[in-house]
VOPAGU-2260 file (C-alpha; in pm, 1 decimal, decimal comma):
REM VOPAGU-2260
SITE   aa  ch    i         X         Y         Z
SITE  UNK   A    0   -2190,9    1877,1    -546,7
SITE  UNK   A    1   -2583,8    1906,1    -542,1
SITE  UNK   A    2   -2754,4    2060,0    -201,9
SITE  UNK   A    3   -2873,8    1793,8     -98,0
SITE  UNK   A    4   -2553,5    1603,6    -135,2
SITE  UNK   A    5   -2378,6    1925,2      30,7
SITE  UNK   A    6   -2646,2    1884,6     326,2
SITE  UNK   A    7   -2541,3    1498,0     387,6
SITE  UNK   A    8   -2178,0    1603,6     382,3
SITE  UNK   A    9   -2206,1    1886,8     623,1
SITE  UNK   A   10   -2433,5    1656,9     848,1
SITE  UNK   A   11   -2159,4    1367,4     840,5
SITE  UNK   A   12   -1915,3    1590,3     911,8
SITE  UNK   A   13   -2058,7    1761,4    1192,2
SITE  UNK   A   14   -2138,7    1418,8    1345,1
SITE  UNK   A   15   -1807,6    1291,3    1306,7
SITE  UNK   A   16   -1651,8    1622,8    1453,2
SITE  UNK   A   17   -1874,0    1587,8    1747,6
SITE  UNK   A   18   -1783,8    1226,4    1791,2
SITE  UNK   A   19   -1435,9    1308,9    1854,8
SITE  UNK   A   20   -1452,8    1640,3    2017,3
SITE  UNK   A   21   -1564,7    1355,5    2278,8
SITE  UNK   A   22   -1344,7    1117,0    2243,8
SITE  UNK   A   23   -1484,8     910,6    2015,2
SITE  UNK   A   24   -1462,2     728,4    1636,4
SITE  UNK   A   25   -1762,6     638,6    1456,0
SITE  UNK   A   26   -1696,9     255,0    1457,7
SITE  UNK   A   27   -1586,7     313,1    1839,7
SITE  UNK   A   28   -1211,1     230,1    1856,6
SITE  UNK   A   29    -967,7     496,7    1972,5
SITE  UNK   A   30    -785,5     702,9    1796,8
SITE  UNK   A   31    -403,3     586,4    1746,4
SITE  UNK   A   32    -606,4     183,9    1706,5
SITE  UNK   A   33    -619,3     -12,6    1419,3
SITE  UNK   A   34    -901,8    -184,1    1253,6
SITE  UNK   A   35    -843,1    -560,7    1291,0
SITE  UNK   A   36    -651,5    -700,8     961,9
SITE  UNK   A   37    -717,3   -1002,6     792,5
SITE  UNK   A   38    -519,2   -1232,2     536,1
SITE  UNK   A   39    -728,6   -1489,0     404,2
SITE  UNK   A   40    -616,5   -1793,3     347,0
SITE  UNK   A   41    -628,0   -1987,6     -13,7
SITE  UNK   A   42    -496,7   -1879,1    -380,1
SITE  UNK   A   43    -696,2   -1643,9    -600,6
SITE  UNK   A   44    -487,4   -1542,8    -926,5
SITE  UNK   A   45    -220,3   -1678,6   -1134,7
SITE  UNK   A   46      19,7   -1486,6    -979,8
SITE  UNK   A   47     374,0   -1535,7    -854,3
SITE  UNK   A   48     312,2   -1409,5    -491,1
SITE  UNK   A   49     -39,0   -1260,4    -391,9
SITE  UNK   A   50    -215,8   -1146,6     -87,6
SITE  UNK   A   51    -564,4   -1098,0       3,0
SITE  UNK   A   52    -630,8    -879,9     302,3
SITE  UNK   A   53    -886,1    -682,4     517,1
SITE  UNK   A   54    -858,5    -393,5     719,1
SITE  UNK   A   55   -1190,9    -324,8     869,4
SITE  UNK   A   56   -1418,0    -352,9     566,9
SITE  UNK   A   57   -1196,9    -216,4     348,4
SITE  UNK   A   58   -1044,0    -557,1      77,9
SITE  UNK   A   59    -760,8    -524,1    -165,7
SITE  UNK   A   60    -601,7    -831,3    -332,9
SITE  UNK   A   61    -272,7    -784,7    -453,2
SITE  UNK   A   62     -57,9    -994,4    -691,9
SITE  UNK   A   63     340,2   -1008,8    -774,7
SITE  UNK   A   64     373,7   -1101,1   -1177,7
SITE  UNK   A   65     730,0   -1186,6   -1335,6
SITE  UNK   A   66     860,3   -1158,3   -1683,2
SITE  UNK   A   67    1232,5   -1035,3   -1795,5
SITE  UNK   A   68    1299,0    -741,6   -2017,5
SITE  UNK   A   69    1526,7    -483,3   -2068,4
SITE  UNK   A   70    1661,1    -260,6   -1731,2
SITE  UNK   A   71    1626,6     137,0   -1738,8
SITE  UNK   A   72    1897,7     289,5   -1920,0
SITE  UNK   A   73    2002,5     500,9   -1593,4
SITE  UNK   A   74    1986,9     135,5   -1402,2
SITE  UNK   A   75    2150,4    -115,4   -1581,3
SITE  UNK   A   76    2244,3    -315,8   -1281,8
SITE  UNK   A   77    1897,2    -326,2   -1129,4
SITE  UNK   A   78    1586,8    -482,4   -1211,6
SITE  UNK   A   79    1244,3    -307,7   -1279,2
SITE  UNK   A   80     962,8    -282,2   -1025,2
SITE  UNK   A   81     608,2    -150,7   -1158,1
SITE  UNK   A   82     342,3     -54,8    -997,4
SITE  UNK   A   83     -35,4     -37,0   -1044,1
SITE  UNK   A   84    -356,7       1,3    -890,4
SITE  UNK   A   85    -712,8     -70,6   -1042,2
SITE  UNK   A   86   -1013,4      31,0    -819,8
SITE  UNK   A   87   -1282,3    -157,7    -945,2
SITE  UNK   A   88   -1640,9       2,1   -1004,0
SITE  UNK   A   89   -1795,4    -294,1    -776,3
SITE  UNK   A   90   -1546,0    -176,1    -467,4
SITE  UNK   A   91   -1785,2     162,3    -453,5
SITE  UNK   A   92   -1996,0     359,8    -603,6
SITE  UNK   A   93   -1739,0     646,7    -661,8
SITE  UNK   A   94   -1544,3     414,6    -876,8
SITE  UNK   A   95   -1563,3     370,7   -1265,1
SITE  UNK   A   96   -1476,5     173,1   -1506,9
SITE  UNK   A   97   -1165,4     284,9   -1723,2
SITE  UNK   A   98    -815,7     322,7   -1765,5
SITE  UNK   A   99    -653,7     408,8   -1408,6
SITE  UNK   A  100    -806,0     762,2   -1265,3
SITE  UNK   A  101    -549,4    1026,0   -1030,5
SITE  UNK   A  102    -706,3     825,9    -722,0
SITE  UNK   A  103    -556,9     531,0    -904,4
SITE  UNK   A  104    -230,7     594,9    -996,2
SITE  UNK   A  105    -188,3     852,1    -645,4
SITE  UNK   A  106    -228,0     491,7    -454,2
SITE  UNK   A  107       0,7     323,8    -612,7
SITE  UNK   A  108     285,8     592,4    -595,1
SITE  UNK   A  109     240,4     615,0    -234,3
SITE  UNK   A  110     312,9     208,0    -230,0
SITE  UNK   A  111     526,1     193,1    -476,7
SITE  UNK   A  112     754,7     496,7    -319,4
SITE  UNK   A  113     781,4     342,1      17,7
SITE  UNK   A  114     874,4      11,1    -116,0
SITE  UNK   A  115    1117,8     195,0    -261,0
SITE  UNK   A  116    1276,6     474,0     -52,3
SITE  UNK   A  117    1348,4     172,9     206,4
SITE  UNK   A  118    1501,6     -75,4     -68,3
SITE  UNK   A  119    1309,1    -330,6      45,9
SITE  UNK   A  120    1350,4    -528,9    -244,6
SITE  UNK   A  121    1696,9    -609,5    -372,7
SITE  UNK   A  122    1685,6    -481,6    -693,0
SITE  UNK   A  123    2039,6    -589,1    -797,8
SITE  UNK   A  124    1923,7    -945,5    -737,6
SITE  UNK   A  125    1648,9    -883,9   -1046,7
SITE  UNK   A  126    1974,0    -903,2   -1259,0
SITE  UNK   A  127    2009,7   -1181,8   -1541,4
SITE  UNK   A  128    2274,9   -1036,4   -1756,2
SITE  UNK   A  129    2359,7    -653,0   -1650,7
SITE  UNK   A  130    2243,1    -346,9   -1876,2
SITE  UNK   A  131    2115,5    -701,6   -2160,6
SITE  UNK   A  132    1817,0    -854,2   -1901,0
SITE  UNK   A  133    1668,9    -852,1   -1585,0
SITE  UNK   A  134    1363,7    -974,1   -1383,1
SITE  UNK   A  135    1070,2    -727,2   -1428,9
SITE  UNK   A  136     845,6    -741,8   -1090,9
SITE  UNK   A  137     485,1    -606,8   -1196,4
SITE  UNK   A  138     269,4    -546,8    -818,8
SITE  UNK   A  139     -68,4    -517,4    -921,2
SITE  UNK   A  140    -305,6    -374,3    -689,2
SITE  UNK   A  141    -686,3    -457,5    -663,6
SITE  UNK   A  142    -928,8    -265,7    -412,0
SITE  UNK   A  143   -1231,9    -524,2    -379,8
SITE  UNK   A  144   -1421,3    -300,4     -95,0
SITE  UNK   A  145   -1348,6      21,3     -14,0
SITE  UNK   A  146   -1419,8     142,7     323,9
SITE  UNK   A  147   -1142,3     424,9     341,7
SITE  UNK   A  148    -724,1     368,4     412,0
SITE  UNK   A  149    -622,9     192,2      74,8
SITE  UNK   A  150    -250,9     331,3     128,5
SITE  UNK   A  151    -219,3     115,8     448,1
SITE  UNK   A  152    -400,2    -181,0     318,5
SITE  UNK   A  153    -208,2    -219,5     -27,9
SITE  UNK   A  154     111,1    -168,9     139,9
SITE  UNK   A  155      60,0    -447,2     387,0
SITE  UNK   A  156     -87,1    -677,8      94,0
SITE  UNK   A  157     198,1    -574,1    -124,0
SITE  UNK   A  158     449,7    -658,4     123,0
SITE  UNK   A  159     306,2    -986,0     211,8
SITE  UNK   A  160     251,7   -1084,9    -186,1
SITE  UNK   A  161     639,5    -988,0    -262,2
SITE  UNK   A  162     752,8   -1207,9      40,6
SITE  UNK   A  163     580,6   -1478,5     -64,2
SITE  UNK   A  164     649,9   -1462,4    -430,4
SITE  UNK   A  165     837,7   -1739,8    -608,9
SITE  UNK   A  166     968,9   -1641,9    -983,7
SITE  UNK   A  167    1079,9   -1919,7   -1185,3
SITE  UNK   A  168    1466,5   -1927,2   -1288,6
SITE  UNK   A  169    1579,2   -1787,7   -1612,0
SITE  UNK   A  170    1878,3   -1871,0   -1781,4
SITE  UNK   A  171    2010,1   -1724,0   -2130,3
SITE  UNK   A  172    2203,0   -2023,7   -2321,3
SITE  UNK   A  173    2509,1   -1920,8   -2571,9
SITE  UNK   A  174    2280,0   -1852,8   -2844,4
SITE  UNK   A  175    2108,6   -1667,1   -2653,6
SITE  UNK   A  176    1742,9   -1828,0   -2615,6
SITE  UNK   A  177    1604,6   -1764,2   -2319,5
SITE  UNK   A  178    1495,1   -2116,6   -2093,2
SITE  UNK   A  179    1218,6   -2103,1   -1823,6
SITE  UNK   A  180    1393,1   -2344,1   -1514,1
SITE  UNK   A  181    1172,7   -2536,8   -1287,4
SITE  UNK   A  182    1355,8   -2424,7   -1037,4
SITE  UNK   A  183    1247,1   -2106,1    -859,9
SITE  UNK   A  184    1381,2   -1852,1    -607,9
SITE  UNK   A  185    1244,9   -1606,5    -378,1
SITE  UNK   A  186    1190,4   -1239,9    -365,0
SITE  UNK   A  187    1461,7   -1083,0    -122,4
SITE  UNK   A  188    1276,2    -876,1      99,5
SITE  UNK   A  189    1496,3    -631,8     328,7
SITE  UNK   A  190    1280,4    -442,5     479,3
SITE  UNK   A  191     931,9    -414,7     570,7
SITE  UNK   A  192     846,0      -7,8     521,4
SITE  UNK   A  193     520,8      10,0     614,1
SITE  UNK   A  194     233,0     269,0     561,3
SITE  UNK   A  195      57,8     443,7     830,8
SITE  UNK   A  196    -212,6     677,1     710,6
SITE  UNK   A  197    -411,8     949,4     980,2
SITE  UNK   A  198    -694,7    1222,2     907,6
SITE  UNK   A  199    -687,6    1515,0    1099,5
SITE  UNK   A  200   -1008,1    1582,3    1201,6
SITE  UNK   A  201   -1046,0    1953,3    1462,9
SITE  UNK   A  202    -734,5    1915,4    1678,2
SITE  UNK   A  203    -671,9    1538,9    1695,6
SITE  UNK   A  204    -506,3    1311,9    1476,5
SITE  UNK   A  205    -695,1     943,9    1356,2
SITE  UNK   A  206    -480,9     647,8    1291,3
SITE  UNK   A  207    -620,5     405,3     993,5
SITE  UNK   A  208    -910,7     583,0     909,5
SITE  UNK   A  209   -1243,7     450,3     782,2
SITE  UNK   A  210   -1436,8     582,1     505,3
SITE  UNK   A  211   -1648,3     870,5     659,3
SITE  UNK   A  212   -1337,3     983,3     809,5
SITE  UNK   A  213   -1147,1    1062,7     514,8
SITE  UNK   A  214   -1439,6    1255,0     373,9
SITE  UNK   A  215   -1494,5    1500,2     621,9
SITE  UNK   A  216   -1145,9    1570,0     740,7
SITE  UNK   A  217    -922,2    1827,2     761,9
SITE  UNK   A  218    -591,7    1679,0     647,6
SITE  UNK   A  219    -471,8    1355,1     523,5
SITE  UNK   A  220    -150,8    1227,7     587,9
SITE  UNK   A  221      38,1     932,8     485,0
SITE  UNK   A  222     425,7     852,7     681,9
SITE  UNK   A  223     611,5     482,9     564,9
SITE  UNK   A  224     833,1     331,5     875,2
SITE  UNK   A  225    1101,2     132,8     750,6
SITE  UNK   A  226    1285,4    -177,8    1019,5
SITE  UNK   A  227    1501,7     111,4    1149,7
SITE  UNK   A  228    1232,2     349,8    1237,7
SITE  UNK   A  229    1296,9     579,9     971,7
SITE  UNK   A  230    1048,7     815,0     799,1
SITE  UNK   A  231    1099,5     653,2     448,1
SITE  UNK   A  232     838,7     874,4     270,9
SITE  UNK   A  233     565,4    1115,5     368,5
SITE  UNK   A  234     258,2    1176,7     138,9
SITE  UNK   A  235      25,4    1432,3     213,5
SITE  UNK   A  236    -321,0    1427,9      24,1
SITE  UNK   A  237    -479,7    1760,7     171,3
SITE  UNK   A  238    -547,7    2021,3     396,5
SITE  UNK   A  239    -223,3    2144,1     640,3
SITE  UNK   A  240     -74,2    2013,0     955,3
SITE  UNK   A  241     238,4    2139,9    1176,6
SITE  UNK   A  242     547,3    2027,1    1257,2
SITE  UNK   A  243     419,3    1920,8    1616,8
SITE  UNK   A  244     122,8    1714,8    1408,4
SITE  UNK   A  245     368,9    1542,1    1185,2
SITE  UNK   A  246     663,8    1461,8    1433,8
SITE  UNK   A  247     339,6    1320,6    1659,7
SITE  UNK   A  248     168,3    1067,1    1337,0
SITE  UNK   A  249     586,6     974,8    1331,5
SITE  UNK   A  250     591,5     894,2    1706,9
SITE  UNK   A  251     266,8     687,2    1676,6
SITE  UNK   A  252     329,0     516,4    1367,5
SITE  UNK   A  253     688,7     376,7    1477,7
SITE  UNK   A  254     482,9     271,5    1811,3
SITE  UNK   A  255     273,6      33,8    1554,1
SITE  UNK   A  256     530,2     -70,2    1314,3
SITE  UNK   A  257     591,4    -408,6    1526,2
SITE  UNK   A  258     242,4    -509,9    1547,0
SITE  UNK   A  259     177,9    -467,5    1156,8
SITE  UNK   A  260     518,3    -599,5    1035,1
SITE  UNK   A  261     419,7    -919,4    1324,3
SITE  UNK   A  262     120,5    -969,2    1066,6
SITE  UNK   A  263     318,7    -923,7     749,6
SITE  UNK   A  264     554,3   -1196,9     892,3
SITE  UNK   A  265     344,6   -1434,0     984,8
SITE  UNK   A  266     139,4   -1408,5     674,6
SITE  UNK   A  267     438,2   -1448,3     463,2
């Protein structure tokens, strides 16, 4: 980092500390409040299922693709779920063009994990013909604008473009061409496990935070709620907190989970 980049930093950060030694955010809202969200309305890809959402000034357009293929050896009676990210170089300047960075493909495990560790999507219903084909689901993930919390945003996009996604029927005749139906069906959502991401900035923890926020924090930690309440996965991305910190983030995020998964349902 050059000096005079160093300088900005240290200035930001002691701004932002100062901020919220009194109380305060940078953007003004408190600190366990959410930026509003946003689904816009219309269709933007070719996708199956897609979602375009806002959180703040932060953008990310997700899309559900379909195709069948082989299952996972070690799953042969499930069907495959990938996951990928792509922030693009217009989204901010610390973005470039390329194959996927650790940024990248670090937001898209943290997605792709919660999804997961809740099974919210019924994987043995991906099945055409077990351990021969199944329904691969391929979430791609676009950040349009980034103004800090992708984790939250791409979850809640993800989520909405997987609950609205409609895959066209497959069916395998007795010689064993594959046919395309008409007919379609929908994604089976179970659960809606949902991302909350806080930076720890001195002593107090900030829910959804914006860019500047993540820069000059402390710590960084991500915690997915599933229906139930649950702690579904935990992803920190720096610095340390305690056992007090964490159990508190869990307390607040489970507190939210109803307003957010509100949105997701309605949007879907």
């Amino acid at each position: 980092m050059f000096e005079s980049e160093m300088l900005t930093h240290n200035l930001l950060k002691e701004y932002v500390k100062d901020l919220v030694s009194k109380g305060q955010r940078i953007d003004g809202r408190g600190f366990q409040e959410y930026r509003p969200i946003e689904v816009r309305e219309g269709t933007f890809t070719k996708a199956e299922g897609e979602a375009w959402i806002k959180l703040g000034n932060t953008q990310v357009l997700v899309g559900v693709k379909a195709d069948v293929g082989e299952p996972f050896p070690d799953t042969p009676d499930k069907g495959v779920l990938v996951s990928n990210t792509e922030l693009l170089p217009l989204a901010s300047p610390t973005f470039e063009p390329g194959p996927p960075n650790e940024n990248a493909i670090e937001v898209a495990r943290v997605v792709d994990r919660a999804i997961r560790s809740a099974d919210a999507v019924d994987m043995s219903s991906l099945v055409i013909i077990e351990g021969k084909l199944v329904y691969m689901l391929f979430l791609d993930m676009y950040v349009l604008d980034y103004d800090g919390n992708l984790e939250d945003a791409l979850t809640v996009a993800s989520l909405i473009a997987l609950g609205r996604a409609e895959i066209p029927k497959v069916e395998v005749k007795d010689d064993g061409e594959i046919e395309v139906k008409e007919e379609k069906w929908k994604v089976n959502l179970k659960d809606l496990p949902i991302n909350f991401t806080f930076v720890k900035i001195g002593d107090q923890l900030l829910l959804d935070p914006v860019l500047e926020e993540e820069q000059v924090s402390d710590a960084a930690i991500t915690l997915a709620i599933d229906k139930e309440g649950r702690v579904c996965s935990i992803q920190k991305k720096h610095g340390k907190f305690t056992m007090e910190e964490i159990l508190n983030a869990a307390t607040i995020a489970r507190s939210k989970w109803p307003e957010i998964a509100e949105k997701i349902r309605e949007a879907i």
